[in-house]
C-alpha positions in Angstrom: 168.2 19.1 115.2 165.6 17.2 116.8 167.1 17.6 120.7 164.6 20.1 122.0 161.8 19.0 119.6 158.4 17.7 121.3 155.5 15.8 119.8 152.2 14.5 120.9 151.7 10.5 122.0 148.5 9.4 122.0 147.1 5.8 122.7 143.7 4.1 122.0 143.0 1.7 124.7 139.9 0.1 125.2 138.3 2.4 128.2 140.3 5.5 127.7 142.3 7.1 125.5 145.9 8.9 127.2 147.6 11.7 125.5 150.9 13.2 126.3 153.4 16.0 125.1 156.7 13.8 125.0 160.5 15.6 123.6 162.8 13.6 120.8 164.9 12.6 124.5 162.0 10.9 125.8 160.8 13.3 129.0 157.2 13.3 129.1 155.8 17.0 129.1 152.6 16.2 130.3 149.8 13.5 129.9 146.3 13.9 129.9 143.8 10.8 129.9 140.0 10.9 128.2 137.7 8.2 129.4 135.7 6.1 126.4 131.9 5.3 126.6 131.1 1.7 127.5 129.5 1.2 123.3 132.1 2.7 121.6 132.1 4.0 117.4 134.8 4.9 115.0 132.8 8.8 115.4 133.1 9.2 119.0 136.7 7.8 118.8 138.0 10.3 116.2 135.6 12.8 118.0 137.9 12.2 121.7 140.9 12.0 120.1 140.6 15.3 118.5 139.7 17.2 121.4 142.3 15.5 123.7 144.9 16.8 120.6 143.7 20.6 120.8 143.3 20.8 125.1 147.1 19.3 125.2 148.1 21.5 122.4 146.1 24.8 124.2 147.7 23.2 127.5 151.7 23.2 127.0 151.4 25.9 124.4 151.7 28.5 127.8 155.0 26.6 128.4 156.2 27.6 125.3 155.9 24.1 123.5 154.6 23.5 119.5 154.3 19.8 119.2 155.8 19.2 115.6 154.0 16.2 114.9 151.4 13.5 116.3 152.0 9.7 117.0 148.9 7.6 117.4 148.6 4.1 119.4 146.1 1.5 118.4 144.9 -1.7 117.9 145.1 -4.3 115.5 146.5 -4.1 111.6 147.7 -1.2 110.5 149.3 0.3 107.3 151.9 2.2 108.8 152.5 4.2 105.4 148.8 5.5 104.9 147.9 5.6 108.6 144.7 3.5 107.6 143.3 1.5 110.5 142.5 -1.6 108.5 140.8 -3.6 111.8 139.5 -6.2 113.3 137.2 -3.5 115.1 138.3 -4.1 118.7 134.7 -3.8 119.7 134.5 -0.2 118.1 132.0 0.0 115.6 133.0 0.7 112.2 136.7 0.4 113.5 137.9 -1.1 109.7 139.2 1.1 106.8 139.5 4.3 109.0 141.8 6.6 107.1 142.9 8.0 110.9 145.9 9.9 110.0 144.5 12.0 107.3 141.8 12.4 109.7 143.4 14.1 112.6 145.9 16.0 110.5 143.3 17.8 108.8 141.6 18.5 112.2 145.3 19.3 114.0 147.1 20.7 110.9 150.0 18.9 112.0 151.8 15.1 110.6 150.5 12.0 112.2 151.6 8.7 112.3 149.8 5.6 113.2 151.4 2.5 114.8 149.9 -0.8 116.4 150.4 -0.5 119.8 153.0 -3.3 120.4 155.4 -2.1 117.6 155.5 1.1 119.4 156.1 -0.1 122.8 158.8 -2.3 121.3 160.4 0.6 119.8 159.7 2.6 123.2 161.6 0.1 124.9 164.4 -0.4 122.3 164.8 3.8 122.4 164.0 4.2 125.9 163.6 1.1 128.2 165.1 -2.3 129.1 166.2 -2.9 125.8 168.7 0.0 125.2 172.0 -0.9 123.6 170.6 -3.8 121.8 170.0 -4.5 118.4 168.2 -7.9 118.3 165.0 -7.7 120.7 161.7 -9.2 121.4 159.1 -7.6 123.0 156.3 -9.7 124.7 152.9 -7.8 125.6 151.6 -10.3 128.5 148.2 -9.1 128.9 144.5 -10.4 128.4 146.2 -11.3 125.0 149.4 -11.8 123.9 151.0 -9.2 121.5 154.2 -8.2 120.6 156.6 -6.8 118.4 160.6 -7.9 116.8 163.8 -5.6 116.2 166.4 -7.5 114.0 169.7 -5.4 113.8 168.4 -2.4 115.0 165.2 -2.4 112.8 161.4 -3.0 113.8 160.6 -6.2 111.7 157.4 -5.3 110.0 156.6 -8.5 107.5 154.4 -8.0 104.6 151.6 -5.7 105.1 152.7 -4.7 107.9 151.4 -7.7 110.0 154.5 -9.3 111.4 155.3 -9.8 114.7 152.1 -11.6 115.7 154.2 -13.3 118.5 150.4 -14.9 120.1 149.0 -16.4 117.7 152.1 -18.9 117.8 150.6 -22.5 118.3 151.8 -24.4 121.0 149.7 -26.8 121.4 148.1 -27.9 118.2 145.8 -30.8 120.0 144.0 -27.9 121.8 142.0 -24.9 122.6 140.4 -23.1 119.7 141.0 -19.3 120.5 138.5 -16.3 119.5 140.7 -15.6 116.3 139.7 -18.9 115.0 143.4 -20.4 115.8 143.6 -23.7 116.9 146.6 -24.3 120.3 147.9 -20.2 120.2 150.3 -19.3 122.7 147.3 -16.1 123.2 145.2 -18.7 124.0 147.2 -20.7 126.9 149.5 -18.3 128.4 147.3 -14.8 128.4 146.2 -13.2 131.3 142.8 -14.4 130.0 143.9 -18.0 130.0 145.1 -17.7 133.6 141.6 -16.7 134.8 139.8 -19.7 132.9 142.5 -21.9 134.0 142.4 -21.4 138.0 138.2 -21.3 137.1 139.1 -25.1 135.9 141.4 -25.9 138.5 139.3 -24.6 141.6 135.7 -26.4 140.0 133.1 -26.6 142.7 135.4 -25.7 145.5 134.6 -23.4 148.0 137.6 -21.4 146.1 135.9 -20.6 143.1 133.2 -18.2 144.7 136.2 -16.0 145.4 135.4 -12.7 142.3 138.4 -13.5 140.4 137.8 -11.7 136.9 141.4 -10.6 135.9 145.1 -12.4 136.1 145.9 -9.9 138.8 143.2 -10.9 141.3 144.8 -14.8 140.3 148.3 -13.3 141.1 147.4 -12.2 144.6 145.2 -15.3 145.6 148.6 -17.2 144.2 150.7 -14.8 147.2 148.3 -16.0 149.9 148.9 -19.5 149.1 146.0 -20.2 147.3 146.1 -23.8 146.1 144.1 -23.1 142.7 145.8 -20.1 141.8 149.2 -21.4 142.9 148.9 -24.2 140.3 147.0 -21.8 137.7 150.4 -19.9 138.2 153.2 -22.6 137.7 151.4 -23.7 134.6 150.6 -20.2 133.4 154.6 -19.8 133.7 155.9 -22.8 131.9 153.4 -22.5 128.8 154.4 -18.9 128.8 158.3 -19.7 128.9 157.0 -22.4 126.0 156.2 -19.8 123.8 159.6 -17.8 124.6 161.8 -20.8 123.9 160.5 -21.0 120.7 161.3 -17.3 120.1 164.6 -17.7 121.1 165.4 -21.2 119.1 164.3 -19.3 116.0 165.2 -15.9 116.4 168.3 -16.3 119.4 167.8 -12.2 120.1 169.9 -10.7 122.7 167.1 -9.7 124.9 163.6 -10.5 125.1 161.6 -7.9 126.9 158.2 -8.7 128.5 155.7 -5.7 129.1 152.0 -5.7 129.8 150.0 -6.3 132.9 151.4 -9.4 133.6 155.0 -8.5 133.5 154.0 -6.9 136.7 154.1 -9.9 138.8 156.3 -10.9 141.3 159.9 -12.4 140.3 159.1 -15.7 140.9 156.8 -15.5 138.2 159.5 -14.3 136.0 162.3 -16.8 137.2 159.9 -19.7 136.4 159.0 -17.9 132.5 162.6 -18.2 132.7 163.5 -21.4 133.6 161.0 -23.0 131.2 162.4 -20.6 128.1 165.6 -22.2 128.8 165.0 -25.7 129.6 163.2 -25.5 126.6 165.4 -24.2 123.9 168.8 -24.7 121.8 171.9 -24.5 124.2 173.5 -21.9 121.8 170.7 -20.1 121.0 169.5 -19.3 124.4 173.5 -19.0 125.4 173.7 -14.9 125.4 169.8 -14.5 125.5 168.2 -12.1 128.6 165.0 -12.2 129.6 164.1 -8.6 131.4 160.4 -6.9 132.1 159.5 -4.0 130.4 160.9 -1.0 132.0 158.1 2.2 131.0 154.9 0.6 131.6 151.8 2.1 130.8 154.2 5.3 129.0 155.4 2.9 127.0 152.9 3.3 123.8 152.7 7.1 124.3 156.9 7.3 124.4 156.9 4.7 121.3 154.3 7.4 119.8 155.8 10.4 120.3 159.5 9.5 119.2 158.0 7.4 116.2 156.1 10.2 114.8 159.3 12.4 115.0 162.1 10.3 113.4 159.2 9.6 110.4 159.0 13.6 110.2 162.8 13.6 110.2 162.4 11.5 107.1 164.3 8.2 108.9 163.1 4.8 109.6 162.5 2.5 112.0 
């Protein structure tokens, strides 16, 4: 029934919000992308959202395509049943309480769905990506934080209210570092992209190294791949606290795959062999004994995919 059925993705990010027409078999239609003022309010959001929904509606409606339903990406806590953004704000003023769903189905007419982003891209690449054919995942965002989401025989693993699956805010190292949310050693707060920047900051010092204009873990990855003796060693450790976090995952939860997406996933495969390594140095012999560890495979589609397909199978009347 739902084989040639399409719906509409969309995902709040924190400069732009990208939009796309995706079918119940996962083929992207067509994607559009709306670019978010620098002093951003819950007003201009819903305001961009619900253009971006009627232009991508107008758009494929020539192709003969009716989206059936609308998945939205975002942020932060959630209640999945409602579709109430209940915050923290995410630097988007009056971001808490939003009542989004209702919001844009009364402008669109059509069934929405809100998600956090991370539960989506989990069930993107449980549906879609590196994590087909399994039932027991982990998904790892790597990015300027650390998010994530958990699929225990075959089903997202939600918690109460909604707020499992927090997989950052693990602490790893309880004698340090207190992070922005107030938690004292979080794997968020060691192991981020973020972290990597302050770290190869602390590492270079007063060297002539730290003049370089390194703002994000990706200019620390490429000073890393022209031997660069600060970011080479802001690397390795990035690596090994990161694997940390995975042993600990695997120890308690011994999935069959654990699936790492975000910007940092991106990096080359040393990178990923040392995660690795560390992961399994560092955890139960029988729990880590059928365990995979496998970047993401959809990228930056991977929220509007997640979206899309979520927002379907809830119309459908299934869960995930």
């Amino acid at each position: 029934m739902l084989k040639n059925t399409a719906a509409i993705g969309a995902d709040i990010g924190r400069h732009s919000i990208s939009i796309a027409v995706v079918t119940y078999g996962g083929t992207i239609v067509t994607v559009n992308s709306h670019e978010l003022p620098e002093h951003q309010t819950s007003g201009q959001i819903i305001s961009i959202l619900t253009e971006a929904v009627h232009n991508i509606r107008k758009k494929v409606a020539g192709q003969g395509i009716n989206p059936v339903s609308i998945g939205i990406s975002a942020k932060g806590f959630i209640d999945n049943r409602s579709g109430v953004i209940l915050g923290p704000d995410q630097g988007i003023e009056g971001w808490n309480n939003i009542p989004l769903a209702k919001l844009i189905a009364k402008a669109s007419g059509l069934p929405v769905s809100v998600e956090n982003d991370a539960n989506l891209m989990t069930i993107a690449e449980h549906r879609f990506g590196s994590a087909r054919n399994y039932s027991n995942l982990i998904f790892v965002a790597m990015r300027t934080g650390i998010g994530g989401g958990i699929i225990i025989n075959g089903k997202l693993y939600r918690g109460s209210n909604n707020a499992g699956g927090e997989i950052g805010q693990m602490i790893i190292n309880f004698a340090n570092g207190i992070s922005d949310k107030g938690i004292r050693g979080s794997y968020e707060h060691f192991a981020s992209a973020a972290a990597l920047v302050r770290r190869y900051h602390e590492i270079a010092g007063s060297k002539a190294d730290k003049q370089v204009n390194v703002l994000t873990g990706r200019d620390v990855f490429e000073l890393s791949y022209k031997r660069n003796p600060a970011a080479l060693k802001a690397v390795k450790e990035n690596a090994f606290l990161a694997g940390i976090g995975l042993a600990n995952l695997i120890s308690v939860f011994a999935p069959e795959i654990i699936v790492l997406g975000g910007g940092m996933s991106q990096a080359r495969e040393s990178y990923i062999n040392m995660i690795r390594k560390s992961a399994f140095d560092n955890s139960l012999e029988h729990c880590r004994a059928a365990v995979k560890i496998e970047r993401a495979a959809l990228g930056i589609k991977a929220a509007l995919l997640g979206s899309a397909w979520y927002s379907m199978v809830k119309l459908a009347g299934k869960t995930i």
